[in-house]
VEXDODREN-129697 format. One record per atom (N, C-alpha, C, O): residue in one letter; x, y, z. Coordinates in steps of 0.001 Angstrom, whole numbers, plus 500000, padded with zeros to 6 digits. Example, Ala and Ser with C-alpha at 12.3 -4.5 7.8 and 13.67 -1.06 7.14 Angstrom:
! residues 2
a513190494310507800;a512300495500507800;a513200496700507800;a514236496681508465;s512850497750507080;s513670498940507140;s512900500030507870;s513409501138508039;
//
This chain:
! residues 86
x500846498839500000;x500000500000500000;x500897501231500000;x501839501337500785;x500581502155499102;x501013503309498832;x500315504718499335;x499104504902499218;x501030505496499792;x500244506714499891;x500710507847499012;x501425507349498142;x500624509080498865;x500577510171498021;x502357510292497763;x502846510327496634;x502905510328498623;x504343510514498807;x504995509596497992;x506107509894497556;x504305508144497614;x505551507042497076;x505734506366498415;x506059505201498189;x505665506603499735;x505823505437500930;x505176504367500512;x504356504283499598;x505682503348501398;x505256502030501289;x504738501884502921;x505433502240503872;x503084501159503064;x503250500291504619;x503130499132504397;x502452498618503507;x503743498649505141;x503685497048505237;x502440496935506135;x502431497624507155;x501513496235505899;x500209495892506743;x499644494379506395;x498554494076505909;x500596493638506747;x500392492153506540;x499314491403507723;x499138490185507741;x498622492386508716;x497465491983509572;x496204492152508846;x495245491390508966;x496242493085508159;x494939493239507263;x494268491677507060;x493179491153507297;x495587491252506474;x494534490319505745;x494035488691506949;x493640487585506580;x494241489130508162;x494314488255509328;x492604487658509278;x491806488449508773;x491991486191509826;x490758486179509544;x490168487446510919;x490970488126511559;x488878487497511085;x488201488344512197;x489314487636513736;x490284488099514337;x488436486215513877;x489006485567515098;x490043484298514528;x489886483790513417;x491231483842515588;x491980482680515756;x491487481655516468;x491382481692517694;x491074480438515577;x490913480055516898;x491758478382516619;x491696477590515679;x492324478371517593;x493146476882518317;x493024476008519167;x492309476570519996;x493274474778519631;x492757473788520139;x494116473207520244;x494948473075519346;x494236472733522082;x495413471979522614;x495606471102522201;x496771470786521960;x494488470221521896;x494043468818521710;x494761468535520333;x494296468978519283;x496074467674520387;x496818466871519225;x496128465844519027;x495207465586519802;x496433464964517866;x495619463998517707;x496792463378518058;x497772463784518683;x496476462131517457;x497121460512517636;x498509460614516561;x499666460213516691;x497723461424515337;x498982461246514353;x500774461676513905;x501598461505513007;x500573462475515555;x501895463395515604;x503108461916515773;x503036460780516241;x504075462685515147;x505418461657515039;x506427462568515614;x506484463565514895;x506909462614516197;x507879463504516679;x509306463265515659;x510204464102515755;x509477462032514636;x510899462249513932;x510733462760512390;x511693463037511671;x509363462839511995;x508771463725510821;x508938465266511461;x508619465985510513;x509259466090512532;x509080467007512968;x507951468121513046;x508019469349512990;x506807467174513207;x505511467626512791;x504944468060514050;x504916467390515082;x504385469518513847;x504208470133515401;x502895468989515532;x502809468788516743;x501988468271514925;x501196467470515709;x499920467803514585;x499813468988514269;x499239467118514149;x498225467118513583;x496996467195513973;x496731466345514823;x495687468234513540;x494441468184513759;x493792467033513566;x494123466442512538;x492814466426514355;x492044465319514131;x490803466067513419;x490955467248513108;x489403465323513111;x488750465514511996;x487864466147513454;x487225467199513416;x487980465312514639;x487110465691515984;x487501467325516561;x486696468121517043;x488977467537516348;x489486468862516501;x488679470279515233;x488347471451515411;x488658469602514352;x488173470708513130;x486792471073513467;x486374472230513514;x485947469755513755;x484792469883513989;x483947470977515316;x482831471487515413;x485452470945516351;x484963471729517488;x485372473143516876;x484662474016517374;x486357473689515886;x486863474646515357;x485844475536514938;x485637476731515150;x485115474439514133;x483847474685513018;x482713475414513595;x482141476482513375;x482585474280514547;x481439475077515590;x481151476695516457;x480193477434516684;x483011476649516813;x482664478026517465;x482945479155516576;x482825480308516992;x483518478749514703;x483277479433514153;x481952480202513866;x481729481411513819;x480878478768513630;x479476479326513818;x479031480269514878;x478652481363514459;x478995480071516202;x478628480672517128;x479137481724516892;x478356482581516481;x480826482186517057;x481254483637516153;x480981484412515403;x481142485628515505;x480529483826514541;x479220484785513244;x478194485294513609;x477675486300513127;x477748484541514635;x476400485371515009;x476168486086516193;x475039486379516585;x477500486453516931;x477279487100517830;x477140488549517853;x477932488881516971;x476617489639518322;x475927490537518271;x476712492039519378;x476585493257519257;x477542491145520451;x478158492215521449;x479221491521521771;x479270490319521509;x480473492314522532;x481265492098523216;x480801490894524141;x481453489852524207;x479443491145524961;x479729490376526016;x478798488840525623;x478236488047526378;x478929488858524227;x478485487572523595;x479710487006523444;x479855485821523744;x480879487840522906;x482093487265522744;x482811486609523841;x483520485623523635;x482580487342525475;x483195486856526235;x483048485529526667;x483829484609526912;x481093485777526709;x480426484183527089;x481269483201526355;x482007482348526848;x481004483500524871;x481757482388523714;x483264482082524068;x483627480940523786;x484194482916524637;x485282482575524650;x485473481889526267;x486417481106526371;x484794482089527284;x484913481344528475;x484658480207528379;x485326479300528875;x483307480039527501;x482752478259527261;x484162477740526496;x484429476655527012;x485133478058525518;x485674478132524948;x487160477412525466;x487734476402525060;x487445478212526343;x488681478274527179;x488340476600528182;x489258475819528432;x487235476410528512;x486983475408529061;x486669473862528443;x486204472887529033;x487103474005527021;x487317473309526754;x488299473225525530;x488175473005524325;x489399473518526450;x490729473873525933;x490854474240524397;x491601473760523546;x489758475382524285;x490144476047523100;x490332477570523050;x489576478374523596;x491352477857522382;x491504479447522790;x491373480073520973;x491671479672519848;x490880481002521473;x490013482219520760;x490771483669520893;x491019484309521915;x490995483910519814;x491946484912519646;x491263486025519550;x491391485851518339;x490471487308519656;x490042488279518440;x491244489183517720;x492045489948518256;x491095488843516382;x492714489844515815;x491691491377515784;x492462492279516113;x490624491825515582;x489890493624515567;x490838494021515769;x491207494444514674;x491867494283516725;x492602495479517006;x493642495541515928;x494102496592515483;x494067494014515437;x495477493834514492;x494652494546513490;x494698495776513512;x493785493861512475;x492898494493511465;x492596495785511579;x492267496263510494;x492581496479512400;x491954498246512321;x493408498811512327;x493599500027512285;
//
């Protein structure tokens, strides 16, 4: 991105999704001599999926918090990037 001057910004958060979200839970298929940080199971994507849904339709902050406490309790953490993106 350019502005009037010819500067350049680097703004490689832009293109970040809304929320992160991750899950402790490795599956079975990690090998530690492939050097593979550990693979998602199909059961991991599926819980991913879900609180993607719930994410879409939330309406306030303190919908987000509910969503991310249920969240946290079952060892999934929820990022919001808003601040990286703006």
């Amino acid at each position: 991105m350019e502005d009037l001057w010819g500067r350049r910004r680097r703004l490689p958060d832009i293109q970040l999704p809304k929320y992160t979200i991750k899950t402790d839970n490795k599956s079975s298929d990690f090998n530690p001599l492939l050097y593979s940080t550990g693979k998602y199971s199909s059961e991991n994507s599926k819980i991913i999926n879900e609180y993607k849904k719930k994410l879409e339709s939330i309406k306030s902050r303190k919908d987000y918090n509910i969503i991310k406490e249920e969240a946290e309790k079952n060892h999934v953490h929820i990022t919001d990037n808003g601040g990286f993106i703006a």
